[in-house]
MIZAMI-45331 format. One record per residue: residue in one letter; y, z, x of N, C-alpha, C in turn. Coordinates in steps of 0.05 Angstrom, whole numbers, plus 32768, in hexadecimal, padded with zeros to 4 digits. Atoms other than C-alpha are relative to their C-alpha. Last residue first. Example, Ala and Ser with C-alpha at 12.3 -4.5 7.8 and 13.67 -1.06 7.14 Angstrom:
<martis>
S7FE87FFF7FF07FEB808F81118016800E7FF1/A7FE8800080127FA6809C80F6801880008012/
</martis>
This chain:
<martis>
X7FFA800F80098F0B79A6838C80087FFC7FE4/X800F7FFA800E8F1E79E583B57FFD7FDC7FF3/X80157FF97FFE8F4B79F183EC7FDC7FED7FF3/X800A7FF580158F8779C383E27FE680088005/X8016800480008FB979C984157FE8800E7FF0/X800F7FFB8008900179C684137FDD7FFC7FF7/X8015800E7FFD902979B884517FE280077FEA/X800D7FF28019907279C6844A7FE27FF68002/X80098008800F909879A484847FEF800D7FF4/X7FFC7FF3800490B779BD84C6800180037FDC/X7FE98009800990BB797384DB8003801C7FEE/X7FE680087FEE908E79878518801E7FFB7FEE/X7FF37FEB7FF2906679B984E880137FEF801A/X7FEF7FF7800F9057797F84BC800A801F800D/X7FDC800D80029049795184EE800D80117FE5/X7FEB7FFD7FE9900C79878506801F7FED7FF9/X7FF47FE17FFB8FF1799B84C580197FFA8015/X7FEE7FF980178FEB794C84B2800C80228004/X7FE380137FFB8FCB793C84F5801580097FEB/X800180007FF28F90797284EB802B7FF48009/X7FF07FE380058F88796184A9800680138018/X7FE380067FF68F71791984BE8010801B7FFE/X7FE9800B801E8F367916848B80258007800E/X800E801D80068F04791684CB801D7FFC7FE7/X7FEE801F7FF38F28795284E07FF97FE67FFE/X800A7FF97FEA8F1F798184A280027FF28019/X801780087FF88F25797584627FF97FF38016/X800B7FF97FF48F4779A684357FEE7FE68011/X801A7FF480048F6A7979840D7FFD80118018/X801A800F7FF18FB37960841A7FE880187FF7/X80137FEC80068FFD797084037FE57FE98001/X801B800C80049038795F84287FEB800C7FFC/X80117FEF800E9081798484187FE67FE0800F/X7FF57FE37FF490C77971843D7FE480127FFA/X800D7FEC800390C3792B843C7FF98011800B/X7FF07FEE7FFE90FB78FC844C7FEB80177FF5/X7FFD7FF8802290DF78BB84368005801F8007/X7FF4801E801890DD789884798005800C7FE2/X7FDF80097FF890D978E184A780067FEA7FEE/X7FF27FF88012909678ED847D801B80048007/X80118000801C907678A88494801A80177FF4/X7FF1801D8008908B78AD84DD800C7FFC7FE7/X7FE080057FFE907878EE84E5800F7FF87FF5/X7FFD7FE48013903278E184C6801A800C8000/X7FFE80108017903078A684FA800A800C7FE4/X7FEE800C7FFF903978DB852E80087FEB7FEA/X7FEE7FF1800A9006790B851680227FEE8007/X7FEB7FEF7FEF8FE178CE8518800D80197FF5/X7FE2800480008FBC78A984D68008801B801C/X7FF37FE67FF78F72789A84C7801F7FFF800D/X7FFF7FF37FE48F7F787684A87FEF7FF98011/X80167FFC7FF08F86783184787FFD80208017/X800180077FE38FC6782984537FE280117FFC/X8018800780018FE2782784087FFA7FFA801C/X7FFD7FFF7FE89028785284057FDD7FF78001/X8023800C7FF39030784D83BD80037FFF8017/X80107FEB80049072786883A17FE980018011/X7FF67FF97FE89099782483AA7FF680178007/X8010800D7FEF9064780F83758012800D801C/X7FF480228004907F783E833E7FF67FFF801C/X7FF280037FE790517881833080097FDC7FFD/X7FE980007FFC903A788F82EB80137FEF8016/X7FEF7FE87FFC8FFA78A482E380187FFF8009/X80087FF7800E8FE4786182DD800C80187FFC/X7FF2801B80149005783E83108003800E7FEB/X7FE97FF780068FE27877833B80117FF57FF6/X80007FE180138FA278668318801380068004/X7FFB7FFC80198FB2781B832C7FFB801C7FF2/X7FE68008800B8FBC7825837180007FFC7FE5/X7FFA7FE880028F757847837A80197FFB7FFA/X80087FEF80118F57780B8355800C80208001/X7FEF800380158F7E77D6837E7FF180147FED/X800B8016800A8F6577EE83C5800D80077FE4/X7FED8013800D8F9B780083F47FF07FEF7FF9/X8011801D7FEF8F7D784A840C80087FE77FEE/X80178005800A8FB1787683F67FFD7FEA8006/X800B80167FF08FF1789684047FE97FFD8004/X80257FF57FF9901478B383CF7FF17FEB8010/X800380178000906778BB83C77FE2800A8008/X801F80097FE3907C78F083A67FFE7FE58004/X7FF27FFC7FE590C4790683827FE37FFD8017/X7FE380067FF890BC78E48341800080068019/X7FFD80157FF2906F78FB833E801B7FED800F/X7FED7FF97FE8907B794683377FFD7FDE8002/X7FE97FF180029062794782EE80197FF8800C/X7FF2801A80119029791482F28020800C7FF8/X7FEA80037FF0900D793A8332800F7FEE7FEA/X7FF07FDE80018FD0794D8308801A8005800E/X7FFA7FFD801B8FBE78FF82F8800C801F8001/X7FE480027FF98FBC78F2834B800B800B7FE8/X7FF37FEB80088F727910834880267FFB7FF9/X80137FF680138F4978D18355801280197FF6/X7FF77FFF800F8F8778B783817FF380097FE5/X8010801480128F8078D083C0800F80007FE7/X801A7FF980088F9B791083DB7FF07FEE7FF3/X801180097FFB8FD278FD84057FE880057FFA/X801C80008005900B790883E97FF37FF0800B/X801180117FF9904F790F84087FE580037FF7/X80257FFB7FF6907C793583E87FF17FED7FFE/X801280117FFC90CD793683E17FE37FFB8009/X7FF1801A800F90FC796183C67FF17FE78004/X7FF9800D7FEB90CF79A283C280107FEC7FF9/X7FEF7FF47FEF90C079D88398800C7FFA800E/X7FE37FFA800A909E79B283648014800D800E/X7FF380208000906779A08391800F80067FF6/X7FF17FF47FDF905179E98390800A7FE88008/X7FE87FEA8004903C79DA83458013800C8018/X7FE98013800D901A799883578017800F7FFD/X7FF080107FF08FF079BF838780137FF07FF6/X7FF87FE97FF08FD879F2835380127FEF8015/X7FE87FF0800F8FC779BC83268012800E8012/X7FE6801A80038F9E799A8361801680047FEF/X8002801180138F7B79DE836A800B7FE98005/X801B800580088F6E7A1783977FFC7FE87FEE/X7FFF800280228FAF7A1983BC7FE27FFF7FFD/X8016800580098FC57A2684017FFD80057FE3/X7FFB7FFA801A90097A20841D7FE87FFB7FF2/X80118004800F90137A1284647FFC80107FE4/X7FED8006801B905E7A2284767FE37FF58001/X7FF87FF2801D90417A5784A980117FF17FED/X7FE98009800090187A2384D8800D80137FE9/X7FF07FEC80098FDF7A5184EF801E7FF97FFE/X7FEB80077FF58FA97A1A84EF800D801C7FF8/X80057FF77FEA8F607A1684EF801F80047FFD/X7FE77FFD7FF78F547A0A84A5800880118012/X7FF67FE67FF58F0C79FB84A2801D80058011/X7FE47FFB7FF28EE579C68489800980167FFD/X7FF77FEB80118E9B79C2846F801E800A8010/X7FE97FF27FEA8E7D7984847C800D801A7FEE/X7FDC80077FFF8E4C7969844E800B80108015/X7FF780057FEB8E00796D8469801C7FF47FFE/X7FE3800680058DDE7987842A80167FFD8024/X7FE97FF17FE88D9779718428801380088006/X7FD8800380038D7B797283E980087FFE801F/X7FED7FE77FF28D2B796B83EF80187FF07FFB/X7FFF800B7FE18CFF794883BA80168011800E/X80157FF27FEB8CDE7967837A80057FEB801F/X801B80167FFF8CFB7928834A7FF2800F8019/X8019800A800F8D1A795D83267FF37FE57FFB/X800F7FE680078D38798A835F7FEC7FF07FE8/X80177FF37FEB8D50794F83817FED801F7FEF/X8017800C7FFA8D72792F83447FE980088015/X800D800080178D97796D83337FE87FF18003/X80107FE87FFC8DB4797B83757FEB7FF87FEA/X801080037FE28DCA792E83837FF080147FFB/X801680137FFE8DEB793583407FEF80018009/X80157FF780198E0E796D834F7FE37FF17FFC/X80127FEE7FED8E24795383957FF7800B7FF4/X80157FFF7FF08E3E791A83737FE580188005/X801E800F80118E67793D83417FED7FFA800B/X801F7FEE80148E7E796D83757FF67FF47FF1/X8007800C80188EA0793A839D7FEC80077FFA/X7FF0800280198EDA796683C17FEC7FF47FE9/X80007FE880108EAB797B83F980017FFA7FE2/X7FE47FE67FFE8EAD793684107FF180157FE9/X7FF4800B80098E61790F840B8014801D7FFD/X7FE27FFC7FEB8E33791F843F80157FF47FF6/X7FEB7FFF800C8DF3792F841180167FFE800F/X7FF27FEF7FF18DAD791E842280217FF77FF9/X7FE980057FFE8D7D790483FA8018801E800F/X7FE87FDF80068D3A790B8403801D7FED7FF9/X80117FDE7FFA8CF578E183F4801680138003/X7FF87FE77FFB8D10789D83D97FF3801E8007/X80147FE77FEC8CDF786883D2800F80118008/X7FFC80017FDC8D15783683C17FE9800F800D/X8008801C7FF98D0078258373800C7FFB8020/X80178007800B8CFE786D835E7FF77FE58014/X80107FF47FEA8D377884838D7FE57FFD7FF8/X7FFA800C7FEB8D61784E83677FEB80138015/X800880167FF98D467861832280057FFA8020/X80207FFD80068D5478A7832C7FED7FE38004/X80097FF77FE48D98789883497FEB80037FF8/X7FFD80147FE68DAB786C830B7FF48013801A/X8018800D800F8D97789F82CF7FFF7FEC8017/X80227FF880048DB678DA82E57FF67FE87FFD/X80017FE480188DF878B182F67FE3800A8005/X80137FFB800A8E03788A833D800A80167FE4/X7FF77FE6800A8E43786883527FE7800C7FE4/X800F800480168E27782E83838012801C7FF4/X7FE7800280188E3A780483B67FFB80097FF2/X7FF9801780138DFE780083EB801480137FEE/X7FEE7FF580108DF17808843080017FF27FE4/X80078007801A8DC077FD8462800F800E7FF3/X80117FF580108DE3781184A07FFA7FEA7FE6/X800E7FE27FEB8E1577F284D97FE1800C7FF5/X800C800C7FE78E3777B384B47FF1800E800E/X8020801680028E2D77D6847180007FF18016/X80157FF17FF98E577815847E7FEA7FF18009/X7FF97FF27FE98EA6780984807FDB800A800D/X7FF3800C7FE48EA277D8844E7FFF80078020/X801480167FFF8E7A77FF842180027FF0801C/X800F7FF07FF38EA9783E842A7FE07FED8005/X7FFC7FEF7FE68EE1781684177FEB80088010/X7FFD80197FE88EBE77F383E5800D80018015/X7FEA801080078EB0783B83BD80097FE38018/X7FF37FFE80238E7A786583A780137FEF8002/X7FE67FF180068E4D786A83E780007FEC7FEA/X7FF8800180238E07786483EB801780117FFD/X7FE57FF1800A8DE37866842F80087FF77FE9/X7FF6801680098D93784B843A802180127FFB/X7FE97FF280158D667870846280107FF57FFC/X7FF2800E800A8D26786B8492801980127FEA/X80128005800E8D16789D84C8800C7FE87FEB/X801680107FFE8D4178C184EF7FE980027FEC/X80108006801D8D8778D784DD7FF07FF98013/X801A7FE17FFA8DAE790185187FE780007FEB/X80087FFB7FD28DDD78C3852B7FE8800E7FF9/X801380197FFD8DE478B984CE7FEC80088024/X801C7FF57FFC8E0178FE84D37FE97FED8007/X800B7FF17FEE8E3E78E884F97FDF80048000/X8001800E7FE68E4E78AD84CF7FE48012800F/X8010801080108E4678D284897FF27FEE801B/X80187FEC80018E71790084A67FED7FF47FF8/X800F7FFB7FE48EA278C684AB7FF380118008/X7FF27FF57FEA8E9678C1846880067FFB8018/X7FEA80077FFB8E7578948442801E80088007/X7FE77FF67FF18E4878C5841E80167FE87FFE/X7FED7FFC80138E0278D283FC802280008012/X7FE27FF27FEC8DCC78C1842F80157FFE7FE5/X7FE1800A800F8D8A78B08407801A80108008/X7FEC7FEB80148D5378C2843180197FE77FF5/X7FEC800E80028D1078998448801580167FEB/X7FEB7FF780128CDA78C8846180167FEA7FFE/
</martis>
């Protein structure tokens, strides 16, 4: 069997340990390249219907397996589609997080809309949800600052959608509940809003410095 690993996670990490046999990974973004190809076969790629077919054509593909965030349902469409009609197995081995906490200024939402609108309530909010979605926060942006991995494609969407450069908080995590402190003591924030995603995605740290600075912590279920 040779599988096609769908990820660049650190779930992506874990499952690799419990892979045997051959298999090639295939993340979406130079981040997750960087972070993969000294260790695994890896390659750079953002598949459509017509690219993953070829690529599992001309690899000998037999499964693919899925450990790509919750949040990237296109993928994981995809992924379903092609397995069912090139008759090979799906595997789905994403993570499935689980809000452990009983901080009462968490604030759950089902949407990124939904979270922009509970952003209005505040004077200052820290985002950390990437920047693929930043376009629904184009309201509240004046009073956010967004902190994102510090390559020039995710900085230019929030460019794009608005945000001025002092805005940008471009860094590498994983990040401390202390660091996280740090961070929303410097810009005075009273609101941070984050995905569902679990302790690999640091959500963990983020609940806890926002219940030390007695801080708003909205969290987005759904993608």
């Amino acid at each position: 069997m040779k599988t096609l690993v769908l990820g660049g996670t650190s779930d992506t990490r874990e499952y690799l340990k419990t892979l045997e046999g051959n298999f090639v990974v295939s993340v979406a973004t130079q981040y997750g390249y960087e972070t993969f190809c000294k260790e695994f076969p890896t390659v750079l790629v953002r598949f459509d219907d017509e690219s993953i077919i070829s690529f599992i054509r001309d690899h000998g593909i037999t499964a693919i397996a899925d450990t790509t965030h919750p949040f990237a349902k296109n993928i994981t469409a995809l992924a379903l589609r092609t397995a069912e009609k090139l008759n090979i197995p799906y595997i789905n081995a994403m993570r499935r997080p689980k809000l452990e906490s009983d901080y009462e200024r968490i604030l759950t939402v089902e949407s990124y809309e939904e979270a922009a609108k509970r952003a209005e309530e505040f004077t200052s909010v820290l985002l950390t949800i990437g920047s693929n979605r930043i376009d629904a926060f184009k309201a509240v942006l004046p009073k956010c600052h967004i902190r994102i991995l510090p390559y020039e494609k995710s900085i230019e969407k929030c460019r794009l959608a608005g945000a001025e450069y002092k805005q940008i908080i471009g860094m590498q995590g994983p990040f401390s509940e202390e660091f996280n402190i740090a961070l929303m003591r410097e810009i005075k924030a009273d609101a941070l809003v984050t995905k569902l995603s679990g302790d690999s995605g640091g959500l963990k740290e983020k609940i806890s410095a926002c219940e030390k600075l007695d801080a708003a912590c909205i969290i987005i279920t759904c993608g």
